[in-house]
C-alpha positions in Angstrom: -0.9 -106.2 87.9 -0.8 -102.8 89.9 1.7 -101.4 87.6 -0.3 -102.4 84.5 -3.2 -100.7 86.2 -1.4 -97.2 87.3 0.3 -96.9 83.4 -3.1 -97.4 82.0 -4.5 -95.1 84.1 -1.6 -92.9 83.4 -1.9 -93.6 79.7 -5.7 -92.5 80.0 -5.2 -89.3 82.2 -2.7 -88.1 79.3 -4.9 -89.1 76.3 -7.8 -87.1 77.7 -5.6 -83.9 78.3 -4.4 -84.2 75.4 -7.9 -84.3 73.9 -9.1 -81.5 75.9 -5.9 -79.5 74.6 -6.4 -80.1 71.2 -10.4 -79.3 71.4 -9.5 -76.1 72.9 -6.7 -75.2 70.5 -9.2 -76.5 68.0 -12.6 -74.1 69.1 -10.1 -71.0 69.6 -9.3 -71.2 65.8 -12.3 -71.7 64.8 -13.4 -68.7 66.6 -10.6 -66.5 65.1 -11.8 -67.9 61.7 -15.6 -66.8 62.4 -14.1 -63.5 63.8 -12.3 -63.1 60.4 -15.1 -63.8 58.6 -17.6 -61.4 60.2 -14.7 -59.0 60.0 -14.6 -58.9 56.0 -18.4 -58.6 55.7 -18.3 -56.1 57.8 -15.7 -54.4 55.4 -17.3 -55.4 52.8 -20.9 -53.9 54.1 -18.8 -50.5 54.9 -17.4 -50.5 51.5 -21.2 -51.3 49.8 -23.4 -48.9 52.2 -20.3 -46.0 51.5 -21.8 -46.4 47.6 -25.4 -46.6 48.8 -25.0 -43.5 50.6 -23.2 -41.1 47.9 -24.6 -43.2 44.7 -28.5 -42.9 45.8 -30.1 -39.4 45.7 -32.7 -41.2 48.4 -36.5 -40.3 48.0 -37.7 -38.0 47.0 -34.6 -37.4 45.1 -34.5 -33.3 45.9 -35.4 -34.5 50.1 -32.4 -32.1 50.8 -34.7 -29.1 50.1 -37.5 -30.2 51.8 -39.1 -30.4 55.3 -40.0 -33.9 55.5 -38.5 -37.2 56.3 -37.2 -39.0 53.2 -38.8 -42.6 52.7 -35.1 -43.4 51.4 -31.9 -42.3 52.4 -29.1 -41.0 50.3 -26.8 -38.0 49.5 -26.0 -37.8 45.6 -26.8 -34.6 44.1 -30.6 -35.8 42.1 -28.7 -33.4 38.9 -25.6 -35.2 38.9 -24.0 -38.4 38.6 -21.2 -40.5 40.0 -19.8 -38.9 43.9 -21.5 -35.8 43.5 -23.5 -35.0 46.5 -26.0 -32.6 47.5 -25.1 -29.6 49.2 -28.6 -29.3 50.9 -29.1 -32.7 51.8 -25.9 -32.6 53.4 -26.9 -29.9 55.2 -30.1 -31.6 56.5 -27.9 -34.0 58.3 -27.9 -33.4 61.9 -24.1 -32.7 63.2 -23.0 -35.2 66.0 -19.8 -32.7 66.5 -21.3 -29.1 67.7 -23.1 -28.3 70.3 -26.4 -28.0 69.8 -28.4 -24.3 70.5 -32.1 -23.8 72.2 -33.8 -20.5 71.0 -36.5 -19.3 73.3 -38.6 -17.7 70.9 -38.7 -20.1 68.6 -39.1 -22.9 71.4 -36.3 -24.9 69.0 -33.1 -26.4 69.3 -30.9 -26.5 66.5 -28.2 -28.5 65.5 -25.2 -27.0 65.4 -22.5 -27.0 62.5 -20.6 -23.5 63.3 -16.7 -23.3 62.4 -15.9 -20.1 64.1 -17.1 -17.0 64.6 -19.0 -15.3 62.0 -19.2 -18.4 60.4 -22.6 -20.1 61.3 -24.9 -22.7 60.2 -27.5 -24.1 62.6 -30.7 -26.2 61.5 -33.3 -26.6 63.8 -33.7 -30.4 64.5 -37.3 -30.2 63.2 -35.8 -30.0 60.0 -32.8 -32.7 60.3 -32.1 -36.3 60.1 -30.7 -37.7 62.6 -28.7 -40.6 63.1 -31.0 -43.4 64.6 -33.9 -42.1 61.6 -30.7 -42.6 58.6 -30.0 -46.0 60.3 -33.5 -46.7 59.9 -33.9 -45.7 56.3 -30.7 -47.7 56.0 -32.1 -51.2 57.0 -29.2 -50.8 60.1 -31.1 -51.3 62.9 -29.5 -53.2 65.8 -27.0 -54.4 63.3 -25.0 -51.9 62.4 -23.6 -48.6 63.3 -21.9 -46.2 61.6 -20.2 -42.6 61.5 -20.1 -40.8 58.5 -17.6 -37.9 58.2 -17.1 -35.4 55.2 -14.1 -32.9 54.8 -12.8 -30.9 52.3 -10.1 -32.4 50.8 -8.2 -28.8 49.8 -7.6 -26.5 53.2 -7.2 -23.0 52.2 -5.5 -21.3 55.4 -5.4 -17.7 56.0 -3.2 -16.2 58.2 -3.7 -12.2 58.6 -0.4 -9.4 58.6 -2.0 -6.1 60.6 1.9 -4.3 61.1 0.8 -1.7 58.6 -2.5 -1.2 59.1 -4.5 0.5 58.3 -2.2 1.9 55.3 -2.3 -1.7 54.0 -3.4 -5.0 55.5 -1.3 -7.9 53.9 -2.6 -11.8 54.2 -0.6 -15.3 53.6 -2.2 -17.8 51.5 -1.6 -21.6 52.4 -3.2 -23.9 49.9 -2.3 -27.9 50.9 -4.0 -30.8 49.6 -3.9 -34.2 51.8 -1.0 -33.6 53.8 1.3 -31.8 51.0 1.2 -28.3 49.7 -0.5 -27.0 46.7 1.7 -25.5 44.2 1.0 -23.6 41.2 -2.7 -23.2 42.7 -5.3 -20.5 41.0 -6.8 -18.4 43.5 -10.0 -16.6 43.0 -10.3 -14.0 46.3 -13.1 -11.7 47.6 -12.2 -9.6 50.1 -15.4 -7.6 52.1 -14.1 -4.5 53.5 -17.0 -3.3 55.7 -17.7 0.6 56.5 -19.2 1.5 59.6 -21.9 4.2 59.7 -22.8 4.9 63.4 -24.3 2.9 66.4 -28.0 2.5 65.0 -26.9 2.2 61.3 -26.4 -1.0 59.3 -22.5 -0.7 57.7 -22.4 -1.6 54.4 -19.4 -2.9 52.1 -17.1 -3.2 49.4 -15.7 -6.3 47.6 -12.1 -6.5 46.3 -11.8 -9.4 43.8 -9.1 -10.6 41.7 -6.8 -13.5 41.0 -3.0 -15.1 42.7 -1.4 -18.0 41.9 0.6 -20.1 44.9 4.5 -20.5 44.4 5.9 -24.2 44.7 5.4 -24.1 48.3 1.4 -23.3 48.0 1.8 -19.9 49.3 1.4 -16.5 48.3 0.5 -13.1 49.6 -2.2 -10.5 48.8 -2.5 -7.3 49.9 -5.1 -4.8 50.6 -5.2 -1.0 51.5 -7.0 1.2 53.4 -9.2 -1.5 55.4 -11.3 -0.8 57.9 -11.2 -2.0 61.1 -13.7 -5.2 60.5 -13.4 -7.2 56.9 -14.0 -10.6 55.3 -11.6 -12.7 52.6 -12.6 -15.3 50.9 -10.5 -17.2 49.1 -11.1 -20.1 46.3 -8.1 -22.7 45.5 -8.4 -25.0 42.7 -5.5 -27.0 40.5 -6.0 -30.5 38.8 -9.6 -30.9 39.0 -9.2 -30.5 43.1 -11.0 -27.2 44.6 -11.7 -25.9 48.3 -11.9 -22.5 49.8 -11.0 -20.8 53.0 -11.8 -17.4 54.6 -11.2 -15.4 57.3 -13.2 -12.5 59.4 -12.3 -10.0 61.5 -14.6 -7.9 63.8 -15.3 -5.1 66.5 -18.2 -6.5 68.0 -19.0 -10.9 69.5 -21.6 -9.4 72.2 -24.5 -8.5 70.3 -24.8 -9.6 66.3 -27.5 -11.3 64.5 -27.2 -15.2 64.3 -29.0 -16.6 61.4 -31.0 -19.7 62.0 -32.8 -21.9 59.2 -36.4 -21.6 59.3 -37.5 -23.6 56.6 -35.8 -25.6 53.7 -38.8 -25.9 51.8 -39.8 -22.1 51.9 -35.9 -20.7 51.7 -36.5 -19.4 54.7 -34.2 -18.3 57.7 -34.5 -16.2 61.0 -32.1 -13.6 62.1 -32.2 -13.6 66.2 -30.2 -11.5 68.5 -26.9 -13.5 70.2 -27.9 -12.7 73.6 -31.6 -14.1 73.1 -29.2 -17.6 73.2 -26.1 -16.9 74.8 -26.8 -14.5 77.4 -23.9 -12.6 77.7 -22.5 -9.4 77.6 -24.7 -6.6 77.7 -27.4 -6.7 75.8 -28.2 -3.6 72.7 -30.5 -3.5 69.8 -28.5 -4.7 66.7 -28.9 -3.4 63.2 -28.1 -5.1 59.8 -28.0 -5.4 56.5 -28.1 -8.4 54.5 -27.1 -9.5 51.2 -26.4 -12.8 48.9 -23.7 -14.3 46.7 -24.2 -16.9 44.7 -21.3 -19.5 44.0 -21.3 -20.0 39.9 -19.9 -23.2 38.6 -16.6 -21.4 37.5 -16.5 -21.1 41.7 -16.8 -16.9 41.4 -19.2 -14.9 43.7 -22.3 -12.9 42.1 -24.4 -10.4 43.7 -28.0 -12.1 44.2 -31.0 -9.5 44.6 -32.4 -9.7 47.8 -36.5 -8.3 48.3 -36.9 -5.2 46.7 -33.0 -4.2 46.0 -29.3 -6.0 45.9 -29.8 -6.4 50.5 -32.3 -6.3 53.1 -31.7 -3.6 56.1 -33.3 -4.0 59.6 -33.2 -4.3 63.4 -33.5 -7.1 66.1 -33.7 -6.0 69.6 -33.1 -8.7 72.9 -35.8 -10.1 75.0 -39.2 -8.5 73.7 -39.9 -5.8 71.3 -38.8 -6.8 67.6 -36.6 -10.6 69.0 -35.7 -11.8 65.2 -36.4 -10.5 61.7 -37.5 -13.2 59.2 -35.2 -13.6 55.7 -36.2 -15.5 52.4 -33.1 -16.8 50.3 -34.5 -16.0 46.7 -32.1 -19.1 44.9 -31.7 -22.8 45.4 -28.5 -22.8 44.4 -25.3 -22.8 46.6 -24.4 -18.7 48.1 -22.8 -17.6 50.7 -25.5 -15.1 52.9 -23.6 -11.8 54.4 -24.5 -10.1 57.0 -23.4 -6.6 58.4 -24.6 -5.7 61.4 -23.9 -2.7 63.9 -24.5 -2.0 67.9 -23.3 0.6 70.3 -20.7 -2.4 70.8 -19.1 -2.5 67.9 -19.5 -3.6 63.9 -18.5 -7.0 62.0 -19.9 -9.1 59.3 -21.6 -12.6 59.4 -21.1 -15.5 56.8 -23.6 -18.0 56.6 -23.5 -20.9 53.9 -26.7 -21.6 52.0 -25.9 -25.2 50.9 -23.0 -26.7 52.9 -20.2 -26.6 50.6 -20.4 -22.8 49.5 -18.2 -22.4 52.3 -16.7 -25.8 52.2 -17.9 -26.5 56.5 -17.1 -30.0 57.1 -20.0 -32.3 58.4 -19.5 -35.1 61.3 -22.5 -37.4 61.2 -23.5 -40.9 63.1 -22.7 -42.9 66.0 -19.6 -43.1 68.8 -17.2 -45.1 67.2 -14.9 -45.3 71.0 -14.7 -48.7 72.6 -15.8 -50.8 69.2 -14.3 -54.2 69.0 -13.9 -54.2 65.5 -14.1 -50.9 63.1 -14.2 -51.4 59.5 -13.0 -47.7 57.6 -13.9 -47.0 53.7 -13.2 -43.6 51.8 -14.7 -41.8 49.1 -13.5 -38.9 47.2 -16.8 -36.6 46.4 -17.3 -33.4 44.7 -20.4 -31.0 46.8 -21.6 -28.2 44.0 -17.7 -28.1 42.5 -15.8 -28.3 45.9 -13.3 -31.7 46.9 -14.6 -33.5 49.7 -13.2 -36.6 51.2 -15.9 -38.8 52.5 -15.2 -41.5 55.1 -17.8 -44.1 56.3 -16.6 -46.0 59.3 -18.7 -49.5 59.8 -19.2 -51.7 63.1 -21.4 -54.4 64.6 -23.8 -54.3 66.9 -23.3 -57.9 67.9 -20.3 -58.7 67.4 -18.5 -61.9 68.1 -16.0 -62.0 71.0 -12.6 -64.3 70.6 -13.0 -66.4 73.9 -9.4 -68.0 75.1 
């Protein structure tokens, strides 16, 4: 009778561990298949809000050359169809990458989506979208997160020869596509050999153009005589329907130059201030400059773009008080490239600025922090921006997602 008793008990003990096994084993993959789940809609969401994004020109359609908040987000060029986005809406995106600026005199700080040197485009955050306002326009709130990043899917590198200089200046070419190089490559080049006329006088320039073609490796060579001792190249690649640029400046003088700043979308407006009003180093001297445009063309060749009263505007910005920034007007909506010469008892160099982000082909980092998700869905896009290849990649997570519990 006792045995009978300690094997049913035995019998029981078993049966209900084996029953709490098998509940557990069964819970965990139900979890993993509710984690699956939620992880292919949120693929499938990055995949669908990718095509909202670069299919939808938002509202209003042209928001990109505006002041105002759109009532609707989206980044397709209003003109065009299919993945061809707005250079100016792009550029109203507020960079998650840079390092944002403060300018005293303006009481702004501007959102920073600078390359290098010489090659600057800052938006003051007046005048931007940020991420949580595109996440609202979105319908994302507390659900979603994203980071949107676009980058030119041609890289143009430019690597500079000064042995013989100043008898000749020779330059090496590197065209490469996604990760291989791009042979047999028409190059259209520009290069800005700038002349410097004293201390308190704006240099002016000269442009060089012609056209190369790469060799099976994607390279070639050009060369250039009698440079002076600060110049600009720019340099357009294009082969297969794919086309990027690159470009490459080099100068007397990073202590005091003018930094262009964008004043107004609307009004095509943009401020010249003095570096040291921002960075405050060096010592400070009154720069002078002259500026001019060049307008991209669809055949992706530089034109000279009047300016005011003539083919440039000349003037003077001095540090601190006195005459702190000169005021600019951009006399196109279309996609140029603004140069800026500029002279100081420090030195001379030039200044590229993009009007409309891909006249220059600057890459744009946009969103959230996508470290330390649980789950990141990815989706890519290939886009054309005004005639330039642009790779654009939306990556996609929850806000609430589900945690496997073991």
């Amino acid at each position: 009778m006792v045995s009978s008793t300690i094997d049913h008990l035995v019998a029981v003990t078993l049966f209900i561990g084996a029953l709490l096994l098998f509940v557990g084993m069964f819970n965990q993959t139900i979890q993993t298949a509710v984690l699956f789940q939620q992880h292919s809609y949120i693929a499938t969401k990055c995949s669908d809000l990718l095509d909202d994004m670069l299919l939808n020109p938002g509202y209003p359609a042209n928001w990109g050359q505006t002041d105002t908040t759109p009532s609707s987000f989206g980044v397709q060029d209003p003109e065009f169809t299919q993945y061809q986005s707005s250079a100016f809406t792009l550029m109203r995106l507020q960079s998650s990458n840079g390092t944002a600026v403060t300018y005293s005199k303006t009481g702004l700080t501007y959102s920073n989506t600078t390359t290098s040197f010489g090659n600057f485009l800052l938006v003051p955050y007046t005048k931007t979208i940020n991420y949580y306002q595109a996440e609202n326009l979105l319908g994302l709130n507390n659900t979603f997160g994203f980071h949107l990043t676009i980058t030119p899917v041609l890289k143009v590198a430019i690597t500079e020869n000064r042995a013989n200089w100043p008898t000749s200046l020779n330059f090496t070419i590197n065209t490469t596509g996604t990760g291989f190089p791009l042979p047999n490559a028409t190059l259209n080049y520009y290069f800005l050999n700038v002349t410097e006329k004293g201390a308190i006088t704006p240099p002016s320039y000269k442009i060089f153009n012609g056209t190369a073609y790469t060799d099976y490796r994607g390279q070639t060579q050009l060369t250039f005589g009698n440079a002076g001792d600060s110049y600009a190249l720019i340099v357009y690649a294009h082969s297969s329907g794919v086309s990027g640029l690159g470009y490459y400046e080099h100068i007397t003088s990073t202590t005091n130059y003018p930094l262009p700043l964008i004043a107004s979308f609307k009004n095509q407006t943009l401020i010249l201030a003095h570096s040291y009003d921002i960075h405050s180093y060096g010592s400070p001297a009154p720069v002078f400059f002259n500026a001019t445009l060049m307008i991209l063309t669809q055949n992706l060749n530089l034109r000279a773009m009047p300016m005011g009263s003539s083919n440039g505007i000349t003037g003077s910005i001095n540090y601190g008080n006195g005459q702190p920034y000169s005021t600019l007007t951009i006399p196109t909506s279309n996609p140029s490239i603004l140069i800026i010469t500029y002279a100081s008892s420090s030195g001379y160099g030039v200044i590229l600025m993009p009007w409309g982000l891909s006249s220059m082909s600057f890459p744009l980092v946009f969103g959230g922090n996508v470290n330390n998700k649980e789950w990141v869905a990815t989706n890519i896009r290939e886009i054309t921006v005004n005639g330039i290849s642009y790779q654009a990649q939306l990556e996609l997570w929850s806000q609430t997602a589900i945690q496997l519990v073991t």
